[in-house]
N, C-alpha and C positions, 0 to 999 in steps of 0.2 A: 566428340566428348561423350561420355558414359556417365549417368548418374546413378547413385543406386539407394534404393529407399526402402528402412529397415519397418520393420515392426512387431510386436508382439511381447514385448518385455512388459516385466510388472513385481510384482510382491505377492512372493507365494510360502507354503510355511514348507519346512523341512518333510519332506516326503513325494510334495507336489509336482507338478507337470506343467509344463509352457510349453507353446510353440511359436517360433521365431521365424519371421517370414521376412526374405528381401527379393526385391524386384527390379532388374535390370533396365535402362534403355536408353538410346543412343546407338552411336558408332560401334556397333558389337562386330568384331570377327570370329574367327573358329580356333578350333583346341583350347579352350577354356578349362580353368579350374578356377569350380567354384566353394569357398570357403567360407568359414565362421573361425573368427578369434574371440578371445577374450584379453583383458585388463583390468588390472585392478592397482590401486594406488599404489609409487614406487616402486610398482614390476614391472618388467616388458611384457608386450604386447605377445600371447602366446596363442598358437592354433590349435583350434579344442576338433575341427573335424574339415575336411574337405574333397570335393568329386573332382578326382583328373579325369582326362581322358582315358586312363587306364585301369586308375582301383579307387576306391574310397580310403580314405583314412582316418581313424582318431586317434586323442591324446588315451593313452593310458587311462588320465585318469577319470576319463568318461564311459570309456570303453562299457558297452551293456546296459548304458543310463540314456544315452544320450545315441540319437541314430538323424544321422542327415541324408537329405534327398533332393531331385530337384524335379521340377515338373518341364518335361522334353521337349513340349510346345512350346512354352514361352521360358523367358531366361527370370524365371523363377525358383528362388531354390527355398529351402525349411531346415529346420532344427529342432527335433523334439526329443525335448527335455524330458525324460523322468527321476522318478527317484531323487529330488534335487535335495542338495547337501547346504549348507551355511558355504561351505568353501565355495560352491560354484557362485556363489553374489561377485557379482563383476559388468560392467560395460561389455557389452557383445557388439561384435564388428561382424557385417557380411564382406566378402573380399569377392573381386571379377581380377583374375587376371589371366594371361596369355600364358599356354604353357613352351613358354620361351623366353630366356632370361632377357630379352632386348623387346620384349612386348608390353602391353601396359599392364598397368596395374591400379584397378580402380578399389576404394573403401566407400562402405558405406557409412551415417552418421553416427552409430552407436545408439544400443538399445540398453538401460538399465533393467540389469536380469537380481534382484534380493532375493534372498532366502533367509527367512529368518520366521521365529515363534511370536 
């Protein structure tokens, strides 16, 4: 089993920076992609950015705000937030899974990310 344990969220005013940390451990294998989603009430659960094996990716709408990473030693990864909008207020998810449709897929407990004046 794989747990995975967020932190870093909080209440920041429109302009502000966060960073968002999760941390792996357990039964980890290889080819991982590691992720951050987001939620917010009555929408589904959307992916704001993630590291495969191959490229990084983010949502549009973070694209130049927001840049993720992960630290290679340990199955640690980050999310740093800038420039942050009212929109981006939402439950942040860190995500482990196997990049293999028949592999796992772990979530971490969600981190409340506000933006607000």
């Amino acid at each position: 089993q794989v747990q995975l344990v967020e932190s870093g969220g909080g209440l920041v005013q429109p302009g502000g920076s966060l960073r968002l940390s999760c941390t792996a451990s357990g039964s980890i294998g290889s080819f991982n992609v590691f992720g951050w989603y987001r939620q917010v009430p009555g929408k589904q659960r959307e992916l704001v950015a993630n590291i495969t094996p191959q490229r990084t990716n983010y949502a549009d709408s973070v694209k130049g705000r927001f840049t993720i990473s992960r630290d290679g030693a340990t199955y640690t990864w980050f999310l740093q937030m800038n420039a942050l909008e009212p929109e981006d207020t939402a439950v942040y998810y860190c995500n482990l899974r196997q990049h293999d449709p028949f592999g796992y897929n772990f979530w971490g407990q969600g981190t409340r990310v506000t933006v607000s004046t």
